[in-house]
N, C-alpha and C positions, 0 to 999 in steps of 0.2 A: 038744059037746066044745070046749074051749078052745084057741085059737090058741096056737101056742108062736111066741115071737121070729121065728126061723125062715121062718113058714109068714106071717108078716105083711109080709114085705119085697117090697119092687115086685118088684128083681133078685136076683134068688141073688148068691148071695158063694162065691169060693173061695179057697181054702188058698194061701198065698204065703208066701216068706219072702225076703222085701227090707229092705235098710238103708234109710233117710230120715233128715232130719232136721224140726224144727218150729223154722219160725221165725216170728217176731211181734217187736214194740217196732221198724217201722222197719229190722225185719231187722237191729237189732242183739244180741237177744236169740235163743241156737237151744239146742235139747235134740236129743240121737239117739235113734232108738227103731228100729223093726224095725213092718215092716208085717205082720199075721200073715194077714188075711184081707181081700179083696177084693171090692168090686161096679163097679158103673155109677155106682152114689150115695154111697158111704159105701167105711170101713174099718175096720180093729179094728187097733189102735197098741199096741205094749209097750215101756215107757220101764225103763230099767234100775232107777228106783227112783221114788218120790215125786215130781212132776213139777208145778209151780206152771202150767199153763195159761191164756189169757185165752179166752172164750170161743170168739173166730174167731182162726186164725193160718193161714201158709202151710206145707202138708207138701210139703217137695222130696226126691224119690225118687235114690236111686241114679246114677240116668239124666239126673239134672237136669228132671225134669220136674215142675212145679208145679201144685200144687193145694190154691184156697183151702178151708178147714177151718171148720166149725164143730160144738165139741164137742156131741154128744148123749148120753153116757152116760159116768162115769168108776167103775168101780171098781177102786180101787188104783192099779197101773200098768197099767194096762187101760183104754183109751178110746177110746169109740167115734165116729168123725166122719161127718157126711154133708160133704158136697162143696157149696159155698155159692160164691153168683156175687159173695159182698163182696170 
């Protein structure tokens, strides 16, 4: 039987629903988006629309908490980061 997404991930992820924002260009460039689901390694981002990203940028939480991004998956406004030491 075939793996689903899912069942291939180091950490499970769970369900959130926080504000952030993305920032990149030097932190003069930011987009808001909503973080919808959580791990250790990664997250899954929804930008309110069409969203131009550079491959690595910083997502700051709510809380001001920082964490470098690099994109692994976009569809649509949907995208998915793992958590990158750049």
């Amino acid at each position: 039987m075939a793996e689903t997404g899912r069942e291939k991930r180091r950490h499970p992820r769970r369900k959130v629903l926080k504000g952030a924002k993305a920032f990149f260009n030097e932190g003069k460039s930011l987009y808001d988006c909503q973080v919808r689901d959580w791990s250790e390694s990664g997250a899954k981002l929804v930008f309110p629309g069409l969203t131009p990203l550079p491959k690595y940028f910083i997502l700051r939480l709510s809380d001001g908490s920082d964490y470098p991004c690099e994109v692994v998956r976009a569809d649509g406004v949907v995208i998915g980061v793992r958590f990158s030491r750049k």
